[in-house]
C-alpha positions as CSV (number, residue, x, y, z in Angstrom):
1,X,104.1,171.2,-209.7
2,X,101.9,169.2,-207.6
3,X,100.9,171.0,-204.6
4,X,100.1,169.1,-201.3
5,X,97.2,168.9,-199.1
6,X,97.6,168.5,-195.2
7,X,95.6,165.8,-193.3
8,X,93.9,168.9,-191.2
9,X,93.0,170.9,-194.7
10,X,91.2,167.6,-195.6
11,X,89.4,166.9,-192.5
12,X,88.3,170.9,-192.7
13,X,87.0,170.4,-195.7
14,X,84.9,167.7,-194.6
15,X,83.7,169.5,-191.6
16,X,82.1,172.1,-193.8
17,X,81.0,169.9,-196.5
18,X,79.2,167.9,-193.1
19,X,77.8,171.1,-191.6
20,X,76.3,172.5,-195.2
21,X,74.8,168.8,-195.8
22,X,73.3,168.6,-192.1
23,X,71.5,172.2,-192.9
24,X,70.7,171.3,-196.8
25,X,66.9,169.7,-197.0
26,X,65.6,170.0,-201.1
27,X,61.8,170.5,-201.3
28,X,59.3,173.0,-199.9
29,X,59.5,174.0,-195.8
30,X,56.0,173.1,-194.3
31,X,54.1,176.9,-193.5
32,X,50.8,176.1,-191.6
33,X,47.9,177.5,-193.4
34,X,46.8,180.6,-192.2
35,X,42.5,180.2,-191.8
36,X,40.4,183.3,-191.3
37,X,37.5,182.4,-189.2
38,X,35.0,184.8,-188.8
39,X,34.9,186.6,-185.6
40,X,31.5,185.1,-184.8
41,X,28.2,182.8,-185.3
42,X,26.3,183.6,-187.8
43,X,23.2,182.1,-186.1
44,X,22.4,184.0,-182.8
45,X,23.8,182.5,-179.6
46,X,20.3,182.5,-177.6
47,X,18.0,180.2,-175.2
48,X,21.3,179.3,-172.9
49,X,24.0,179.3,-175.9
50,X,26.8,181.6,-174.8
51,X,29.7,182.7,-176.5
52,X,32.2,182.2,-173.2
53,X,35.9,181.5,-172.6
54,X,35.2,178.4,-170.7
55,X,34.0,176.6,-174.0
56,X,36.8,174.2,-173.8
57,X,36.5,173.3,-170.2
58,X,33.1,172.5,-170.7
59,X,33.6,170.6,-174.1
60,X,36.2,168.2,-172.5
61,X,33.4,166.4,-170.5
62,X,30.2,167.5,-172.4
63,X,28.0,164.4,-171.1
64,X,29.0,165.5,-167.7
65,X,26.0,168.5,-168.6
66,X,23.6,166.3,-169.1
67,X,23.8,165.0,-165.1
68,X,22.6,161.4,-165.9
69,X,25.4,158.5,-164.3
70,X,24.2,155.7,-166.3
71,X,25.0,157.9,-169.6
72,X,28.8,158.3,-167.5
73,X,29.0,154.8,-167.3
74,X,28.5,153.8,-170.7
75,X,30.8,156.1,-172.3
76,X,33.7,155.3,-169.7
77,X,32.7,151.5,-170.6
78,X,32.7,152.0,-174.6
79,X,36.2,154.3,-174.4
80,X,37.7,150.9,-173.0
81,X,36.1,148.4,-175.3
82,X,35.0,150.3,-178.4
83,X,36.5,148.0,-181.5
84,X,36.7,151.2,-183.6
85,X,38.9,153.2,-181.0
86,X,41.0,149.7,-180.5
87,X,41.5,149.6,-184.4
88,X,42.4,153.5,-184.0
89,X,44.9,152.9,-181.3
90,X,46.6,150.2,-183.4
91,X,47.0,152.7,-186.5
92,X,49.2,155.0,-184.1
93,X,51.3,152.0,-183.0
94,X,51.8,151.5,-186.6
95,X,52.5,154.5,-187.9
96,X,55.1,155.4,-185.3
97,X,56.5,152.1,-186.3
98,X,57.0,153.6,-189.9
99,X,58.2,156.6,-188.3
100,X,60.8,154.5,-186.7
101,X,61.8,153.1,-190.1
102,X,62.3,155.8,-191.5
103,X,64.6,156.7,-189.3
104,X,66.9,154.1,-189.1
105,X,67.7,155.4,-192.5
106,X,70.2,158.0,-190.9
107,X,72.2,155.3,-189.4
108,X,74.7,152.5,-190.7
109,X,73.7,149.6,-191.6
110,X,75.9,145.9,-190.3
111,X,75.6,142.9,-191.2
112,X,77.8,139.6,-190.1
113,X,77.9,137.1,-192.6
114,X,79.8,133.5,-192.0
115,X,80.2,130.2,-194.4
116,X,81.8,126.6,-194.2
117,X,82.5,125.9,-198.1
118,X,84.2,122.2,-198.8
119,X,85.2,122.1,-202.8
120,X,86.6,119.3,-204.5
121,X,88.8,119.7,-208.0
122,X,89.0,117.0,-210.3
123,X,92.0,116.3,-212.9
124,X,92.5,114.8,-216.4
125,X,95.0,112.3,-215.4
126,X,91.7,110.8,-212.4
127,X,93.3,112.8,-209.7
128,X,91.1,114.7,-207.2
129,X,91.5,117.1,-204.6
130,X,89.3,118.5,-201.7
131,X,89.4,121.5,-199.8
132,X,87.6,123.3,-197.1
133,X,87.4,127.1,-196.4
134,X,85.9,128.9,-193.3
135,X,85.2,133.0,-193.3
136,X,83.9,135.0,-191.0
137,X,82.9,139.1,-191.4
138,X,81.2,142.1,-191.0
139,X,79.8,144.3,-193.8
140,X,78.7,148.1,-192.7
141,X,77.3,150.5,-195.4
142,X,76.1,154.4,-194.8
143,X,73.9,156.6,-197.2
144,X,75.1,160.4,-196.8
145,X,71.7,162.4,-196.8
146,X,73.2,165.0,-198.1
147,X,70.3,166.4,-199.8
148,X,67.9,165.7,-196.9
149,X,65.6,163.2,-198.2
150,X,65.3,161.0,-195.5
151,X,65.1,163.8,-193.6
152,X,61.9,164.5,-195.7
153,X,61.1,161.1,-195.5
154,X,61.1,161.3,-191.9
155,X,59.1,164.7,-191.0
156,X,56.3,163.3,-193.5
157,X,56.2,159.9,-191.1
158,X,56.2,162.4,-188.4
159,X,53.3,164.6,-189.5
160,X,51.5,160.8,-190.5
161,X,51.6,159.7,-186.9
162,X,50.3,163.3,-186.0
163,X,47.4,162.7,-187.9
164,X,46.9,158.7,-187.0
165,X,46.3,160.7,-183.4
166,X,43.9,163.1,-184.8
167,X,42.1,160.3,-186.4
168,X,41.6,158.4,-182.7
169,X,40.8,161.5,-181.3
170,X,38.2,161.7,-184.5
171,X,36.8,158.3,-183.5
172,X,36.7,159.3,-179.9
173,X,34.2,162.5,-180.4
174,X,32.1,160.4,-183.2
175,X,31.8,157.5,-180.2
176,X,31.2,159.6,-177.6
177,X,28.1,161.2,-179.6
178,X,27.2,158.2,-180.9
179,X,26.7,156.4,-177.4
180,X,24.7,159.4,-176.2
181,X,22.7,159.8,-179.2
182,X,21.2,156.3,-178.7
183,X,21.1,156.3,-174.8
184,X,18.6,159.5,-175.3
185,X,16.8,157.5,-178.2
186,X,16.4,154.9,-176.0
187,X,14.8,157.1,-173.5
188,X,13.2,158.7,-176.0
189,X,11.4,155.6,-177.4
190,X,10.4,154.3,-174.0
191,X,8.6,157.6,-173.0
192,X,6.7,157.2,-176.1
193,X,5.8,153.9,-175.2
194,X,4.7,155.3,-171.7
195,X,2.6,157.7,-173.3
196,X,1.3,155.5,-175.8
197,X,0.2,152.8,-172.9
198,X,-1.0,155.5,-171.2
199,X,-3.5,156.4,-173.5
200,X,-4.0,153.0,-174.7
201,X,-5.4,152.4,-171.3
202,X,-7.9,155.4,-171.3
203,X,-9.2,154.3,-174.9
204,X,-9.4,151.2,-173.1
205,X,-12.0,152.3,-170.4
206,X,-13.3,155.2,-173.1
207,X,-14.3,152.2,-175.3
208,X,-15.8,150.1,-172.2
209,X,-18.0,153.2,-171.3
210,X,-19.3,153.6,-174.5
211,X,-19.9,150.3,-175.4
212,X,-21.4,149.2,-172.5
213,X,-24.2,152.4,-173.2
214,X,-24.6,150.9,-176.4
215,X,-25.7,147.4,-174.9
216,X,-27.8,149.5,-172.6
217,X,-29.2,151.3,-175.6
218,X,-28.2,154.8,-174.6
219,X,-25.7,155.3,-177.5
220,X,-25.6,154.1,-181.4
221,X,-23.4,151.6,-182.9
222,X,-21.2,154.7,-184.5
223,X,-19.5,155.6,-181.6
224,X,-18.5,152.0,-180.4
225,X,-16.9,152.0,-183.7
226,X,-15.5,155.2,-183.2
227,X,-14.2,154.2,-180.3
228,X,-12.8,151.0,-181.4
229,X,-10.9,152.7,-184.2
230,X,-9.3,155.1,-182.0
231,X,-8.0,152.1,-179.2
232,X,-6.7,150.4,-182.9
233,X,-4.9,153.4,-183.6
234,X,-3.1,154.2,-180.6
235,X,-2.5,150.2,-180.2
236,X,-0.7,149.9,-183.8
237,X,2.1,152.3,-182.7
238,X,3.5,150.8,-179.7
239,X,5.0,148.0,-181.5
240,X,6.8,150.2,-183.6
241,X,7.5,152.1,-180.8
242,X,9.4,148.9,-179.5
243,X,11.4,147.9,-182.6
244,X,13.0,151.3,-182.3
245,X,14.0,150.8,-178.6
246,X,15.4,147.3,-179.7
247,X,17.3,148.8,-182.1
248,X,18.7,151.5,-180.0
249,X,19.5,149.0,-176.8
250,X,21.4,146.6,-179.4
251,X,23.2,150.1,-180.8
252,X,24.4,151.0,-177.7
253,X,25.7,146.8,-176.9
254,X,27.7,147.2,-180.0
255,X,29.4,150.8,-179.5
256,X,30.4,149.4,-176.3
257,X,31.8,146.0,-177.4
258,X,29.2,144.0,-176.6
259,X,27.1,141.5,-178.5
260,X,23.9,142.8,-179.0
261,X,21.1,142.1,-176.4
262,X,23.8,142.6,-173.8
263,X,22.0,146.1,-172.4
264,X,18.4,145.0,-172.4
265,X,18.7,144.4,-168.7
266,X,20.1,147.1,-167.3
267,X,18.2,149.7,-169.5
268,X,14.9,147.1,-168.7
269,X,13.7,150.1,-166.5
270,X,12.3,153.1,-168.3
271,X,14.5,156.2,-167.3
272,X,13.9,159.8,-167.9
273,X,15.4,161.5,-171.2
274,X,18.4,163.8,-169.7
275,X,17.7,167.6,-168.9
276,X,19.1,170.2,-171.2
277,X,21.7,172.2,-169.3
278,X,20.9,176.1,-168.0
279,X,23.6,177.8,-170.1
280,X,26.0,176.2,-173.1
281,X,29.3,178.0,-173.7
282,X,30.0,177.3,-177.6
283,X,33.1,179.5,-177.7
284,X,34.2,181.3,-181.1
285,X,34.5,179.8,-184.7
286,X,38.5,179.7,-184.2
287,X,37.8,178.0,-180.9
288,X,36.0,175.1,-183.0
289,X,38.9,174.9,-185.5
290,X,42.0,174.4,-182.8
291,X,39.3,171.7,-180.9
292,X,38.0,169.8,-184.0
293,X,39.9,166.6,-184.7
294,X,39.4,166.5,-188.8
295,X,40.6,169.7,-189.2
296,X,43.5,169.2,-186.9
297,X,44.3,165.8,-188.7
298,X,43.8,167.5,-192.5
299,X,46.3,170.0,-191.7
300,X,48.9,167.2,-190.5
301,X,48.2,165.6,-193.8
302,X,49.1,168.9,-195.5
303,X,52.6,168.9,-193.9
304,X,53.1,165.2,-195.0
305,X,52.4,165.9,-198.3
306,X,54.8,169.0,-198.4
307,X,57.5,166.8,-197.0
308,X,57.4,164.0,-199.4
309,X,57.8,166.4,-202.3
310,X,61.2,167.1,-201.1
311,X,61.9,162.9,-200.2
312,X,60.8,163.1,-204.5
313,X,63.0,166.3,-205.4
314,X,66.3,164.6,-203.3
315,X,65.9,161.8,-205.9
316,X,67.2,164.4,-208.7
317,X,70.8,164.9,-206.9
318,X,73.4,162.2,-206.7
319,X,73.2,159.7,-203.3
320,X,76.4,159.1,-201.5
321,X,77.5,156.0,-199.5
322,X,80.2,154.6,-197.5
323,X,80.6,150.5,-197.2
324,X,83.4,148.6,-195.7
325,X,83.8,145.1,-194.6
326,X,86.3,143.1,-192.6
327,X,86.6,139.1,-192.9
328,X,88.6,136.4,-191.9
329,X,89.3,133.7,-193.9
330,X,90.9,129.9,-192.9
331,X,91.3,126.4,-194.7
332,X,90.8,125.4,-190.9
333,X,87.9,126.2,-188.7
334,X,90.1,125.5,-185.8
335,X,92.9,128.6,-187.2
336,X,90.2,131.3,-188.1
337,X,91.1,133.6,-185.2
338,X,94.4,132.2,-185.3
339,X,96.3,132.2,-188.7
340,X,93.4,133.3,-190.9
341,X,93.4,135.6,-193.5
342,X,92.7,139.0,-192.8
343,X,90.3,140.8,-195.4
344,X,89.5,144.1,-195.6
345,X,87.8,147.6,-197.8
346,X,86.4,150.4,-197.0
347,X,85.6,153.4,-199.7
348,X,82.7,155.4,-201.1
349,X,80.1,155.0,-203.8
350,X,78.0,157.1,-205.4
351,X,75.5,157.1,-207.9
352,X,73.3,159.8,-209.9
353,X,70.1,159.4,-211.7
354,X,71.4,160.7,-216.0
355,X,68.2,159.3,-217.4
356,X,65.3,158.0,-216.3
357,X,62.6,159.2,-219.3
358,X,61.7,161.9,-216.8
359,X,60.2,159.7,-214.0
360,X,61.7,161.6,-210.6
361,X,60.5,164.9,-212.8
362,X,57.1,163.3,-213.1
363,X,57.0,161.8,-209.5
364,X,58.0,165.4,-208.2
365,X,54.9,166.9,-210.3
366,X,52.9,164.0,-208.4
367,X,53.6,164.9,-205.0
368,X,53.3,168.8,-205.3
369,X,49.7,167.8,-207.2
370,X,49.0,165.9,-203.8
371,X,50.0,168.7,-201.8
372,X,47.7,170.9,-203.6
373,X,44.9,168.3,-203.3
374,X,45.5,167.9,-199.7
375,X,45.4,171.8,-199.2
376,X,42.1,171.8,-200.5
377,X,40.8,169.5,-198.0
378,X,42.0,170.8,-195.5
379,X,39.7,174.1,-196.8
380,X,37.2,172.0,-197.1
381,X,37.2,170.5,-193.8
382,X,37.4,174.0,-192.5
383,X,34.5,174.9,-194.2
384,X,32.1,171.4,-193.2
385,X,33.4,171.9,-189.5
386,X,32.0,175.4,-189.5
387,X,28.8,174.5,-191.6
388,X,28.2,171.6,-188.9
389,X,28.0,174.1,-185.8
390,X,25.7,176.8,-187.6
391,X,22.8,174.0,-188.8
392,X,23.4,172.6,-185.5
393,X,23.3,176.2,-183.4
394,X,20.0,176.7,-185.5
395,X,18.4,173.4,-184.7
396,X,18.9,173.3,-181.3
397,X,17.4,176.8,-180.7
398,X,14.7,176.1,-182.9
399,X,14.0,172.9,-181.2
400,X,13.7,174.7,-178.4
401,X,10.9,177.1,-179.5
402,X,9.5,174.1,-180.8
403,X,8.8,172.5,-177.8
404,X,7.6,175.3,-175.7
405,X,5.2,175.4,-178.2
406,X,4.3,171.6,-177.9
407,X,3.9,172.0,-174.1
408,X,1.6,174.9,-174.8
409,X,-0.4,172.5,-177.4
410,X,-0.5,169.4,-174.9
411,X,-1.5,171.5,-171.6
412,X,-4.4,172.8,-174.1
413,X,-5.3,169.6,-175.4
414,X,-5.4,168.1,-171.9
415,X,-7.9,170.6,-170.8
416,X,-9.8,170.1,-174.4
417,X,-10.2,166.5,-173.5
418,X,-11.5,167.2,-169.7
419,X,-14.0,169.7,-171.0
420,X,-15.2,167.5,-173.8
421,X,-15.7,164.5,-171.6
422,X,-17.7,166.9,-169.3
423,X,-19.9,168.6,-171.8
424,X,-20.1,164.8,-173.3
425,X,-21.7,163.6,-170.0
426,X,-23.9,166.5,-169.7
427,X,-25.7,165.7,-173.3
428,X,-24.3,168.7,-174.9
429,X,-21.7,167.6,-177.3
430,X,-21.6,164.4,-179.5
431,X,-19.4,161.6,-178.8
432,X,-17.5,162.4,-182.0
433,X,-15.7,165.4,-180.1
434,X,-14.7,163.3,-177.1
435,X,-12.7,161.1,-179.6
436,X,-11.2,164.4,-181.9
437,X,-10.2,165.8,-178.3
438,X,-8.7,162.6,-177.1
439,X,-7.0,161.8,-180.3
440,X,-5.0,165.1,-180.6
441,X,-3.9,164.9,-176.9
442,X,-2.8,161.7,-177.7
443,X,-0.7,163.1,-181.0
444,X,0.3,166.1,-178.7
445,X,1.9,164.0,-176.0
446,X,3.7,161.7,-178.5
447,X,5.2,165.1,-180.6
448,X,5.9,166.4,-177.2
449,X,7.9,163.2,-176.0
450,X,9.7,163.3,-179.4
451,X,10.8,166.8,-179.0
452,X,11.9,166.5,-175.5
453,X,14.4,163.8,-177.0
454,X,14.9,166.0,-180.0
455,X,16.3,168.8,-177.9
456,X,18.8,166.8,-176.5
457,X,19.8,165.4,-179.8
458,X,20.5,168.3,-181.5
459,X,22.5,169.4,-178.1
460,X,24.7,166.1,-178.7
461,X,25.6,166.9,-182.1
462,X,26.0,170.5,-181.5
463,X,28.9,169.3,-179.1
464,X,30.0,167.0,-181.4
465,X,30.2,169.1,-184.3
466,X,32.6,172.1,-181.4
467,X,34.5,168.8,-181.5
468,X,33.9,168.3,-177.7
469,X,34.9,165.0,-175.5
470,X,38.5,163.9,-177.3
471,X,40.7,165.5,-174.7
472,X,38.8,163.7,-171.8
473,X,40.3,160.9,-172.6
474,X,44.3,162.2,-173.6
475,X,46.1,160.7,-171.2
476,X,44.5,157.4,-171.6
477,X,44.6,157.5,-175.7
478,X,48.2,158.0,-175.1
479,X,49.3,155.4,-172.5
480,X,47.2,152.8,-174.9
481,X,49.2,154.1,-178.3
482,X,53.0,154.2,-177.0
């Protein structure tokens, strides 16, 4: 006895079979990692590093600190023509172009198809025929995700974009230091030169005075030498001096677009290297985790690869999809809407994977080996960003002591020089201790120059290793990526 099923029972029976498949995604759900950052810095926040709440506010503009416009101007003007944050915008663009791909997988597909065919049938007895035929139609097809894996397939493109974003925002912080790094080398370099002209020109008149008591016979032949050499000296640096302020000016052309050579004129005019600020907020290591853009982008990488193990797993269960098509066929073009031949199907497939040699089993193993691999990185990047702000905390203090200790040096040395000259003049010293003095002010100045830009430096890389500068410039990234 047959027993027989209502129209509603059926379309019940759907309904639930729709509601369990819309809820049913195979494969891992994505759980953030949870990071334990330690509390605090392991080197001591000193010498105007504070540990305040305001670390973010300050890191969003970190150039602004330094209080030098023509440093503003070139990092506005590289944001807008850097090539690598161009190439980095057009990576989001793609990626939420695959994003969109993927999910037009979660909606039918149609697809009208139309064809003039003209035949002609030949007999035994030499008698032919000809005949034309004219169809029209529509074909519509529909996978069921009933497992979820485009689902998958789709939160995997979604965490991809996510970390296409983290990767301009990447490029962003690595510009932004880049461009200040070699604006405060090219300061650097010409206040080296400055020194070094400065002190070629008192070797200068040091070597006229002496040699001109020589000619008069009131000094020996050993101190013009002396002399001589130390003009040499000082004379043999500056053009190295110069090929590293080339090479800085063309840097900076290049970060912002331009070819190089572009800059020489408008950094023609020696400027000062920038001041370091009064106070630095550096916030806490957990502070530095949620700014920095690598870590951010490793742990969107970590949720992709957690979604594409369940696109692999859906591959084990059996894929269902609905087709249809509807056509109209005629012998006349004129009668295809008219008295043409109706066509029509509509029905399910379905297909299931029985034996594949253990490839989907395999490709599953691949993906949750990724997933592990992409874990570790993200430890890893946890661990570098962290590493990054402690050697930079310590250089930048250190630097610091450093200098005060070259400033101590060069006022010393100064004095050295004055009082050698004096006791030189009054016949109490030999000339040889005039040139020692004036020689390690020289080297004094020079270190001191070096570690004035050094300072700065090391502050530039401290913010860029707190991940500082990227949000700046949200807002613009984004009305350049959609």
């Amino acid at each position: 006895m047959k027993k027989r099923i209502s129209a509603n029972g059926i379309l019940s029976a759907v309904s639930i079979v729709l509601i369990i498949a819309g809820c049913m995604s195979v494969g891992p759900d994505y759980v953030k990692p949870d990071t334990k950052a330690p509390d605090q810095w392991h080197s001591k926040v000193k010498d105007g590093l504070v540990s305040g709440s305001d670390s973010l506010q300050t890191m969003a503009a970190w150039w602004s600190t330094l209080k030098d416009p023509m440093l503003t101007d070139l990092i506005n003007r590289a944001v807008a023509n850097n090539l690598d944050v161009k190439e980095a915008r057009a990576r989001i663009r793609e990626a939420r172009a695959r994003r969109n791909i993927r999910q037009a997988g979660q909606y039918p597909s149609i697809t009208a198809e139309g064809s003039a065919i003209k035949s002609r049938t030949s007999g035994t007895n030499g008698t032919s025929s000809e005949r034309d035929l004219y169809s029209m139609g529509f074909d519509a097809g529909w996978e069921w995700d009933l497992f979820g894996g485009v689902r998958r397939s789709i939160e995997s493109a979604e965490a991809d974009m996510d970390a296409g974003r983290e990767s301009l925002h990447q490029t962003m912080v690595s510009l932004l230091a880049e461009v200040a790094l070699n604006y405060v080398e090219t300061r650097t370099f010409q206040a080296r030169i400055d020194v070094a002209r400065a002190n070629l020109r008192s070797q200068e008149e040091t070597y006229q005075i002496v040699d001109s008591k020589y000619q008069a016979g009131l000094s020996n032949e050993l101190s013009v030498q002396q002399a001589l050499y130390n003009l040499s000296s000082i004379q043999s640096q500056i053009p190295t001096l110069e090929t590293g302020l080339e090479q800085a000016k063309n840097r900076l052309a290049v970060l912002l677009g331009l070819m190089p050579g572009k800059l020489h004129k408008e950094l023609e005019v020696h400027g000062q290297i920038p001041v370091t600020p009064v106070t630095l907020a550096v916030g806490i290591p957990a502070d530095t985790l949620r700014q920095r853009p690598d870590v951010r982008r490793a742990e969107r990488l970590l949720a992709a690869q957690t979604a594409r193990i369940g696109t692999a797993k859906a591959d084990l269960y059996p894929k269902i999809r609905l087709g249809g098509s509807i056509g109209l066929e005629s012998l006349s073009a004129g009668d295809l809407f008219n008295d043409a031949t109706r066509i029509w199907h509509l029905g399910p497939s379905i297909s299931w994977p029985i034996f594949d040699a253990g490839a989907i089993r395999n490709n599953i193993t691949v993906q949750t080996e990724l997933q592990e691999q992409a874990l570790y990185q993200y430890e890893s990047a946890v661990m570098t960003a962290l590493e990054e702000v402690e050697n930079n905390l310590t250089a930048f203090v250190n630097e610091q002591i450093r200098r005060q200790a070259l400033i101590e040096a060069d006022q010393a040395a100064r004095k050295a020089v004055m009082l050698a000259e004096y006791q030189y003049k009054a016949g109490l010293v030999d000339f040889s201790i005039v040139l020692e003095a004036q020689r390690s002010s020289s080297s004094f100045q020079d270190s001191l120059a070096q570690s004035e830009g050094a300072v700065i430096i090391n502050l530039i890389r401290l913010y860029k290793s707190l991940g500082g500068g990227w949000t700046a410039f949200t807002s613009e990234n984004t009305s350049h990526s959609e």
